[in-house]
C-alpha positions as a Markdown table, in Angstrom:
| # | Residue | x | y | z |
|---|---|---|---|---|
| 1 | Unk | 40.8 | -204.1 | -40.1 |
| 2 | Unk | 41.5 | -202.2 | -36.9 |
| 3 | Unk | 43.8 | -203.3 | -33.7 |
| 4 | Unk | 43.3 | -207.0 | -33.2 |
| 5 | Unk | 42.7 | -207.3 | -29.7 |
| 6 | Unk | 45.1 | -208.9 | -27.1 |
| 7 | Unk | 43.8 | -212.3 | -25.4 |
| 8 | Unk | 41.7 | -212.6 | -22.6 |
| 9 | Unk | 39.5 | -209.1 | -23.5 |
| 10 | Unk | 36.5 | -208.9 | -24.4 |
| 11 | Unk | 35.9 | -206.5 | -28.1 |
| 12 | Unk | 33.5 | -205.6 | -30.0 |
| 13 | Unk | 34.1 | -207.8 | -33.5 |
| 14 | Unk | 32.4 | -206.9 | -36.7 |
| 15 | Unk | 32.2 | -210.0 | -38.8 |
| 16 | Unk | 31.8 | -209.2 | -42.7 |
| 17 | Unk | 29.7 | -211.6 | -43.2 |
| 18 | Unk | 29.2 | -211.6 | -47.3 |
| 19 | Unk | 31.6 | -211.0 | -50.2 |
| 20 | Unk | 30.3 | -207.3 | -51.0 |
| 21 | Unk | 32.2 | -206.4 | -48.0 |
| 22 | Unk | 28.8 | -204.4 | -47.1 |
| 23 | Unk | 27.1 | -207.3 | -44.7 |
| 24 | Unk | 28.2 | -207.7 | -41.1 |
| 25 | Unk | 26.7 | -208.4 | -37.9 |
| 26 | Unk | 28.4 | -206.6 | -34.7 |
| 27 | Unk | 29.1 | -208.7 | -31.7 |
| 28 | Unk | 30.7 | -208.9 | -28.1 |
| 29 | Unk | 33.0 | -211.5 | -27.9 |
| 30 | Unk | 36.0 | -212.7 | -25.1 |
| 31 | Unk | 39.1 | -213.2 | -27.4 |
| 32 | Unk | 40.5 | -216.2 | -26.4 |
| 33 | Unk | 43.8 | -215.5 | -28.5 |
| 34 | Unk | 45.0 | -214.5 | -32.1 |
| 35 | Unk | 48.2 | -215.4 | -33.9 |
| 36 | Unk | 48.0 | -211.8 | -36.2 |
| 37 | Unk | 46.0 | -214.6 | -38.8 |
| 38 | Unk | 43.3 | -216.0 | -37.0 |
| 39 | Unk | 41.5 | -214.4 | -33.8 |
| 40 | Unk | 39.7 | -217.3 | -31.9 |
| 41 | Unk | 36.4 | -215.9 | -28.9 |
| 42 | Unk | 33.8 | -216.7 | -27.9 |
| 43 | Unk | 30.6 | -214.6 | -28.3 |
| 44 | Unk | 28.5 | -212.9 | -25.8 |
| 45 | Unk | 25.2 | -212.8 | -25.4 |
| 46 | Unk | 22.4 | -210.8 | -23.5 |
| 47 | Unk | 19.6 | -213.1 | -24.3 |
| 48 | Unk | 20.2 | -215.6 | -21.9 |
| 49 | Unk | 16.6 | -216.3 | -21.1 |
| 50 | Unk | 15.9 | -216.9 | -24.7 |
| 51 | Unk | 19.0 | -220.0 | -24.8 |
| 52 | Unk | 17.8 | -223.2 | -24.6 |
| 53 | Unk | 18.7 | -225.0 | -21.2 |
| 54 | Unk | 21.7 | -226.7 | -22.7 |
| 55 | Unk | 23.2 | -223.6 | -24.3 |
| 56 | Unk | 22.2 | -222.0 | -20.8 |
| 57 | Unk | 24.6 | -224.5 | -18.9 |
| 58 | Unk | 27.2 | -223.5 | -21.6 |
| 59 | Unk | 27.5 | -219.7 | -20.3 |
| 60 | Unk | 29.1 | -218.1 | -18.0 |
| 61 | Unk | 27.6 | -214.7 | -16.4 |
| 62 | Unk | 29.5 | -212.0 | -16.3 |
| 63 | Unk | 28.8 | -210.4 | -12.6 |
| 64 | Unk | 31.1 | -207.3 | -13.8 |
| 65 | Unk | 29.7 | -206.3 | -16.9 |
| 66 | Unk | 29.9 | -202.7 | -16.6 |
| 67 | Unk | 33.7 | -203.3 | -15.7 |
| 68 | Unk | 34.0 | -205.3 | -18.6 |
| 69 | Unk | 32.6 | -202.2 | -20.9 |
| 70 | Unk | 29.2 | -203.8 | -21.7 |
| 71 | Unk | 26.1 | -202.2 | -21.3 |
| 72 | Unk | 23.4 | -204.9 | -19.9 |
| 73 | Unk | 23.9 | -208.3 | -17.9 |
| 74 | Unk | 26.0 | -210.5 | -20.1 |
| 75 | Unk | 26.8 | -214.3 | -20.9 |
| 76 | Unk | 29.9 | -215.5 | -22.4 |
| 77 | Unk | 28.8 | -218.6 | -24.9 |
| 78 | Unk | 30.9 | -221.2 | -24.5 |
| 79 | Unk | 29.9 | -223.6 | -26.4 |
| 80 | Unk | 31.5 | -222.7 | -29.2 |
| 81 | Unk | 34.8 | -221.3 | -29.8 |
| 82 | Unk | 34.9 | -219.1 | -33.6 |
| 83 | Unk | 38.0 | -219.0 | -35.7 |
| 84 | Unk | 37.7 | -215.8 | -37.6 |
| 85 | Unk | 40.5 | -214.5 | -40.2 |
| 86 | Unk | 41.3 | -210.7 | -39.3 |
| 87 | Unk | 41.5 | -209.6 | -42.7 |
| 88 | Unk | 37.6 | -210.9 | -42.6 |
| 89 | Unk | 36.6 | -209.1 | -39.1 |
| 90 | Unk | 36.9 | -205.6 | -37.2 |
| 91 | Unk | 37.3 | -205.0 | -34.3 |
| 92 | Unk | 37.0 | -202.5 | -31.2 |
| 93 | Unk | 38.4 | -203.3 | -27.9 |
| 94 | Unk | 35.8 | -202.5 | -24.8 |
| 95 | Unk | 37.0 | -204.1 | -21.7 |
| 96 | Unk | 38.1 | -207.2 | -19.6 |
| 97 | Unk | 37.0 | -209.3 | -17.2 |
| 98 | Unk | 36.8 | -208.5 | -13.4 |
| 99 | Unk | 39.8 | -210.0 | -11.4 |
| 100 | Unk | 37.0 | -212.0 | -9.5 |
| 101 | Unk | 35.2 | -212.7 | -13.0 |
| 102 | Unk | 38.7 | -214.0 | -14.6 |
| 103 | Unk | 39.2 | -216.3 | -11.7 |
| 104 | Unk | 35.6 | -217.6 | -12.3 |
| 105 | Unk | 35.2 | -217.9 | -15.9 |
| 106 | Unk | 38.7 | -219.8 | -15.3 |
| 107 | Unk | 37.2 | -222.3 | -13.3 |
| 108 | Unk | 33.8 | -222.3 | -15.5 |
| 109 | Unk | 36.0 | -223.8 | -17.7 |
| 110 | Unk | 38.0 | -226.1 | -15.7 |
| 111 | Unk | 34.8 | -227.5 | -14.6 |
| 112 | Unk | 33.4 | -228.0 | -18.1 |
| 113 | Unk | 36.2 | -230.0 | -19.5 |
């Protein structure tokens, strides 16, 4: 495991995804926050267009995503938060959000409630 990212950044996570420690997929995802045990994000995607229309309404764009340290347009999934273990992910931090995507994605979520 590496440095498990602060809340409220956006890292790349590396979920080992089999027990031969050899499978994992490597993913974008907004950290929503982590207790040293559990890490809880969402996951970003760049394949918006391919989302059906109610995952579509679930995501919020990022209009900063170079700021944020991603490299394409990008969508934070909201439609489900993931509750990894950090002994079971790693992780890379890349960015965070814009001041004027953070107030945004704040009220994405207020509105969504």
């Amino acid at each position: 495991m590496t440095n498990i990212p602060q809340r409220d950044t956006i890292a790349i996570i590396e979920i080992i995804a089999s027990d031969d420690g050899k499978t994992y997929k490597r993913r974008p995802a907004y950290v929503l926050s982590t207790n040293g045990i559990m890490l809880q994000c969402f996951p970003i995607t760049s394949k918006f267009e391919t989302k059906s229309r109610k995952l579509q309404r679930a995501c919020f764009s990022i209009m900063d995503w170079d700021y944020a340290g991603l490299h394409k347009p990008s969508w934070i999934n909201t439609i489900n938060v993931h509750s990894l273990s950090v002994d079971k992910v790693t992780t890379r931090h890349i960015g965070i959000l814009s001041e004027s995507d953070t107030i945004r994605f704040k009220e994405f979520l207020r509105l969504k409630k």
